[in-house]
matplotlib code that plots the C-alpha trace (Angstrom):
import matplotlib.pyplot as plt

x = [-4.2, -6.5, -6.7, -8.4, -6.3, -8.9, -7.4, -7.6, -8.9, -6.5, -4.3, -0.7, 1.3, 2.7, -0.8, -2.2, 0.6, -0.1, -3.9, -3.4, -0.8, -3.4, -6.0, -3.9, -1.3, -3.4, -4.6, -0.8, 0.6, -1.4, -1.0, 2.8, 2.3, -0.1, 2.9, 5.5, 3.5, 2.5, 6.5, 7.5, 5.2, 5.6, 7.8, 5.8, 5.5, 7.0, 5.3, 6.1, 6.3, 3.4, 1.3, 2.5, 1.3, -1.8, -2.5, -1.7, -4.3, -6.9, -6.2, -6.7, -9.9, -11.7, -10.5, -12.0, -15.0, -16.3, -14.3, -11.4, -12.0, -13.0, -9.6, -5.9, -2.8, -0.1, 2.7, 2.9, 5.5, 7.7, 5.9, 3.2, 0.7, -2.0, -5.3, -7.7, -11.1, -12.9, -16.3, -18.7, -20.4, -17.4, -16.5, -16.4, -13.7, -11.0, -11.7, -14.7, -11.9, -11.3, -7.3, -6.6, -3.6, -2.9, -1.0, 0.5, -2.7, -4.8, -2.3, -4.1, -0.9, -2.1, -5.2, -2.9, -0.8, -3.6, -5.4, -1.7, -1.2, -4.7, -4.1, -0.8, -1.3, -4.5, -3.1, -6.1, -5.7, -2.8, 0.5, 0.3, -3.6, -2.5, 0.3, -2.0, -5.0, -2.3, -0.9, -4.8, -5.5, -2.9, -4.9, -8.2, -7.3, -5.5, -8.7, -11.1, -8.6, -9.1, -13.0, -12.5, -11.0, -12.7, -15.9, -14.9, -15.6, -19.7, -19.9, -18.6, -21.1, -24.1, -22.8, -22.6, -25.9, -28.0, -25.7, -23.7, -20.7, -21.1, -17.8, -17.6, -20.8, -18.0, -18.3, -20.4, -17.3, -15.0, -17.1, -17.8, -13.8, -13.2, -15.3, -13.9, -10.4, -11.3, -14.3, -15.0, -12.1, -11.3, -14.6, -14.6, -10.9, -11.8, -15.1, -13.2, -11.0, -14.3, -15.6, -12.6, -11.5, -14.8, -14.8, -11.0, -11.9, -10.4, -12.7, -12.4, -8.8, -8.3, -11.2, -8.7, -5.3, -7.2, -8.3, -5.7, -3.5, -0.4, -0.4, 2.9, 4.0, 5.6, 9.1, 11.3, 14.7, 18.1, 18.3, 21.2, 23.2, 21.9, 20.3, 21.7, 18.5, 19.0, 22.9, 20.7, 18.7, 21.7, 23.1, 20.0, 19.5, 23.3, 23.0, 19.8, 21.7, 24.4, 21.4, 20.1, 23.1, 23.8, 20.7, 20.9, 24.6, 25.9, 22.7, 23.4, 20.0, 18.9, 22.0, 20.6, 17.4, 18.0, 20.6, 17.8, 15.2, 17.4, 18.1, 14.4, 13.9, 16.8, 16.0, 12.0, 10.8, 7.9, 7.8, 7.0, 10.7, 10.8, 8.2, 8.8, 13.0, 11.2, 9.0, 12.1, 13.9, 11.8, 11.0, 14.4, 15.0, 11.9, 12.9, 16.5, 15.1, 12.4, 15.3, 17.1, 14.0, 13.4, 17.2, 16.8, 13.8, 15.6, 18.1, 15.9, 13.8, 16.6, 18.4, 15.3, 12.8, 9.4, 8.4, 5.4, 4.8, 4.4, 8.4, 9.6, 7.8, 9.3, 12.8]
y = [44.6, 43.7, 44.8, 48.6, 48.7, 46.7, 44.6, 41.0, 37.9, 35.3, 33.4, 33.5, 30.4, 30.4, 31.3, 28.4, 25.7, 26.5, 26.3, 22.6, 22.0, 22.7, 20.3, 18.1, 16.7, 15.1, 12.2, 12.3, 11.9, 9.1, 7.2, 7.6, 6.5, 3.4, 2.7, 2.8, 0.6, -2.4, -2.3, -2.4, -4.6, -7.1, -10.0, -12.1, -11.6, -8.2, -7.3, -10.9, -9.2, -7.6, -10.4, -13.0, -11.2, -10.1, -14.2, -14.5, -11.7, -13.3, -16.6, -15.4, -13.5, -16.8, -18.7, -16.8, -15.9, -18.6, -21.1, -23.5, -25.5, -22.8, -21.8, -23.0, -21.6, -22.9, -21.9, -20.7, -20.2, -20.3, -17.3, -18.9, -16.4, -19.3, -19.2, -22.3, -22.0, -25.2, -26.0, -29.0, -27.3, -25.9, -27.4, -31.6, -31.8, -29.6, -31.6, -29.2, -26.4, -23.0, -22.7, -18.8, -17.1, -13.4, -11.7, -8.6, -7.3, -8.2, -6.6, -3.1, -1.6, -0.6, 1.4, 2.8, 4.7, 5.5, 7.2, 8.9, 10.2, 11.6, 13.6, 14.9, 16.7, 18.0, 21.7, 23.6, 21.7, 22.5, 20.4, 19.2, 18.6, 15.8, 14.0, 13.4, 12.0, 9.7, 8.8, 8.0, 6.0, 3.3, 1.9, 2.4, 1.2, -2.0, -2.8, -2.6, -4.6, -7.2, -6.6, -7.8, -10.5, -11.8, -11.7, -14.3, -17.2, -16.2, -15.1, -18.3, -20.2, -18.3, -19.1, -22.8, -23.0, -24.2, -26.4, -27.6, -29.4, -28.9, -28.3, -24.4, -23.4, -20.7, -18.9, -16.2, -15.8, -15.0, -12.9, -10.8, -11.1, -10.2, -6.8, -5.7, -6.1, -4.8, -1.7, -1.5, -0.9, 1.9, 3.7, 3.4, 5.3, 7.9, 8.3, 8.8, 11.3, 13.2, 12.7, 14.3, 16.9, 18.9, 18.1, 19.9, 22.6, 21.9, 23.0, 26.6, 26.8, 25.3, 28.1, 31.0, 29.9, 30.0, 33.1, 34.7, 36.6, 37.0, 33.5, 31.5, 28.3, 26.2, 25.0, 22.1, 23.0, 21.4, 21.0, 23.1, 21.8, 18.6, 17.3, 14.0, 12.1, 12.8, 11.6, 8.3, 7.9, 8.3, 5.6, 3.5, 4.0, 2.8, -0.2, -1.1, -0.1, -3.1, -5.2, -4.9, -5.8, -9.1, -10.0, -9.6, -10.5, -12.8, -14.7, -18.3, -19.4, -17.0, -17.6, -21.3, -20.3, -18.3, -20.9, -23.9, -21.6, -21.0, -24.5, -25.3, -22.6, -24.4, -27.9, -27.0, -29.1, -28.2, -29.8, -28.2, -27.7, -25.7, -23.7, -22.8, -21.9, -19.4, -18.4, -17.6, -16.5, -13.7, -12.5, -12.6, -10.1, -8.1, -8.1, -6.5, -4.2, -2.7, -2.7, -0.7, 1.8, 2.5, 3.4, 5.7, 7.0, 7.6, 10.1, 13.0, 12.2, 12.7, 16.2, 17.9, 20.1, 21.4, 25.0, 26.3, 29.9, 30.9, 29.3, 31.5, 34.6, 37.3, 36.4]
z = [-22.9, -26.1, -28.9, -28.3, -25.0, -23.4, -20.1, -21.4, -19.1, -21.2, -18.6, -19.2, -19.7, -16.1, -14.8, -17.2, -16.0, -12.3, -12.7, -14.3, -11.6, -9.2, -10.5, -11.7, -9.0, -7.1, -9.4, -11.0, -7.9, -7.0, -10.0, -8.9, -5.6, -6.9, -9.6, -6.9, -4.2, -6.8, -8.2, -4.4, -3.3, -6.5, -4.9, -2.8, 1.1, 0.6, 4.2, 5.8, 9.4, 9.2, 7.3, 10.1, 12.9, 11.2, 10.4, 14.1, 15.1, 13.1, 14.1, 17.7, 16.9, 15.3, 18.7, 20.9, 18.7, 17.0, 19.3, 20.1, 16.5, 14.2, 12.7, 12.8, 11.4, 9.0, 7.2, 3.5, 1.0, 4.5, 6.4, 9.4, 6.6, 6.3, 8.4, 7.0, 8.5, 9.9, 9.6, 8.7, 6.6, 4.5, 1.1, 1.8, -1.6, 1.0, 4.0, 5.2, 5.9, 3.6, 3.6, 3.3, 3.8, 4.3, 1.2, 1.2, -0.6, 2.2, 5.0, 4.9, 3.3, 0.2, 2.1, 4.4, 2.0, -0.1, 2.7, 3.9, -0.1, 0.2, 3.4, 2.8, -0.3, 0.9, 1.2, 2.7, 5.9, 8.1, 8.0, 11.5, 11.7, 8.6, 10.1, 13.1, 10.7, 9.1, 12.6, 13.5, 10.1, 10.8, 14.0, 12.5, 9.3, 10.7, 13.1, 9.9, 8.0, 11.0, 10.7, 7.0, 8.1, 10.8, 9.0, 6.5, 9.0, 9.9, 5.6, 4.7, 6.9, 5.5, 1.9, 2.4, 4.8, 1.3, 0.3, 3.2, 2.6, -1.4, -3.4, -4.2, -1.6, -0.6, -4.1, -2.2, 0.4, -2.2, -4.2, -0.8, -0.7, -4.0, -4.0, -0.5, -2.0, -5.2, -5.0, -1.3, 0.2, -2.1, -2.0, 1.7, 2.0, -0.4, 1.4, 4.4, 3.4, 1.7, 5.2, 7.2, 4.4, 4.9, 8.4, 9.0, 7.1, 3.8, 1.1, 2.9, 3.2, -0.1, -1.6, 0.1, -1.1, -4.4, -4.2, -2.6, -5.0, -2.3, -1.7, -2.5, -3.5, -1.6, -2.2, -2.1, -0.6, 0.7, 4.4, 5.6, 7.4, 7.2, 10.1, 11.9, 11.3, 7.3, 7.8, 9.7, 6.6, 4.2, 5.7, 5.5, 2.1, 1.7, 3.8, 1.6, -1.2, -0.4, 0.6, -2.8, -4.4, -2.1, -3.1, -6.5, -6.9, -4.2, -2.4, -3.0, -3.0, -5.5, -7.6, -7.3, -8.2, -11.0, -12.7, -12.0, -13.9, -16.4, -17.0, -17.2, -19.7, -21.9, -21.7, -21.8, -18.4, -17.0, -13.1, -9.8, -9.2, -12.6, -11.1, -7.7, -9.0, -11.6, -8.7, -6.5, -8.7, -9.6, -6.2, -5.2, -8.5, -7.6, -3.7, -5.1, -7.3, -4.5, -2.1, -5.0, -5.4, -1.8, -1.2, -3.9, -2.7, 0.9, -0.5, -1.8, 1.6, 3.9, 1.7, 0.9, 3.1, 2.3, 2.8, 3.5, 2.8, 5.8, 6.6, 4.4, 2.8, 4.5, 3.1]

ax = plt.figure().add_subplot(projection="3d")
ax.plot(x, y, z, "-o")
ax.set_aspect("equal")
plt.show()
């Protein structure tokens, strides 16, 4: 009530933190999810499996597209990651070749999980109608990843056609590259989800939880009794947990590694052995610690449940 008795249209501090929650979780939560992935994804080759057969993929693709000579694959940093383009026209200071390799930047990852944090914690659309638009996203998102890549090859040859054979005619490759990877990508995911958020009827559902005053939150909860999949992921989260640990601890190479770097660091050398131990050294240290941070990740996965309303609002 005001002042004369008056009914009042000030929001109460509950009413005020759930309204901010409201507008405000999704960009939080994707800065957390952003944080997480780069810290995870920090050692290099952090997606080997997946960046080897994506090299292999692409390698293919240039064979049978651009023919027999166009492309051949190499190793790199000891994963068969490096795809170097051939051409005549290509830069004549590298041999007329454009050595790439696939990183774990250019794996499609990053977009994927993006795109999945979008969908998930748009509310307004049904649970099950957005696990089956992030089950759909991985293919499509892998075959436009491959688009990417394929299109190197014919963008590089149009950026060297004035200049054939010139040291850096490829600059226009990698600045095409560089704002893929960089802007385009990004926009392109986000326009996406725009794109199927309307289409699933999101803005409407999201417009009626809104407005409904009988609407409740959902709820995080403990799974009781747990499930045998959550006692599964417990014990994968321990067995990463002791993986983390042996690497950290007990690996003799990093052990190697880490006692070469340190020896460089005393004695001041600067050489390419000096380099690649600090190099190794500190994936093997960032390869522990996402080990570490995915195990720990694993445990409130596998013990906790979320509630819709509709699970549990005539308790």
């Amino acid at each position: 009530m005001g002042e004369h008795g008056a009914p009042t249209d000030d929001l109460s501090g509950r009413e005020f933190l759930d309204l901010a929650w409201r507008y405000l979780r999704i960009p939080l939560i994707l800065l957390i999810v952003e944080v997480s992935y780069r810290l995870l994804t920090y050692p290099r080759n952090t997606l080997g499996l997946l960046q080897v057969f994506e090299a292999y993929v692409w390698h293919g693709i240039n064979l049978l597209v651009f023919g027999a000579e166009s492309s051949t694959i190499a190793e790199h940093r000891g994963w068969m990651t490096k795809v170097v383009l051939n051409h005549p026209s290509f830069p004549s200071d590298l041999g007329h070749t454009l050595p790439l390799y696939v990183s774990d930047e250019c794996a499609g990852m990053h977009e994927f999980v993006f795109f999945a944090a979008l969908v998930l914690m748009s509310e307004g659309v049904d649970f099950r109608r957005r696990l089956r638009a992030v089950m759909w996203a991985a293919p499509v998102i892998f075959v436009l990843n491959m688009i990417r890549l394929v299109v190197l090859y014919p963008v590089a040859l149009y950026s060297c056609s004035d200049a054939p054979g010139q040291p850096l005619c490829d600059m226009g490759m990698w600045e095409f590259h560089n704002f893929i990877l960089t802007t385009g990508s990004m926009a392109a995911i986000v326009g996406a989800w725009m794109f199927w958020f309307i289409w699933a009827g999101g803005a409407k559902g999201t417009l009626k939880r809104t407005m409904d005053p009988e609407e409740l939150p959902a709820r995080l909860k403990v799974r009781e009794p747990l499930p045998v999949g959550s006692w599964v992921t417990l014990a994968v989260a321990g067995l990463l947990f002791l993986w983390a640990g042996q690497l950290a601890f007990l690996d003799k190479d990093g052990i190697d590694a880490r006692q070469t770097s340190e020896d460089c660091i005393a004695s001041g050398a600067i050489t390419p052995a000096c380099s690649d131990a600090h190099r190794a050294a500190s994936d093997m240290e960032w390869r522990a610690w996402s080990l570490t941070v995915i195990s720990l990740m694993l445990i409130p996965a596998s013990v906790l449940v979320y509630e819709r309303p509709s699970l549990w609002q005539e308790e």
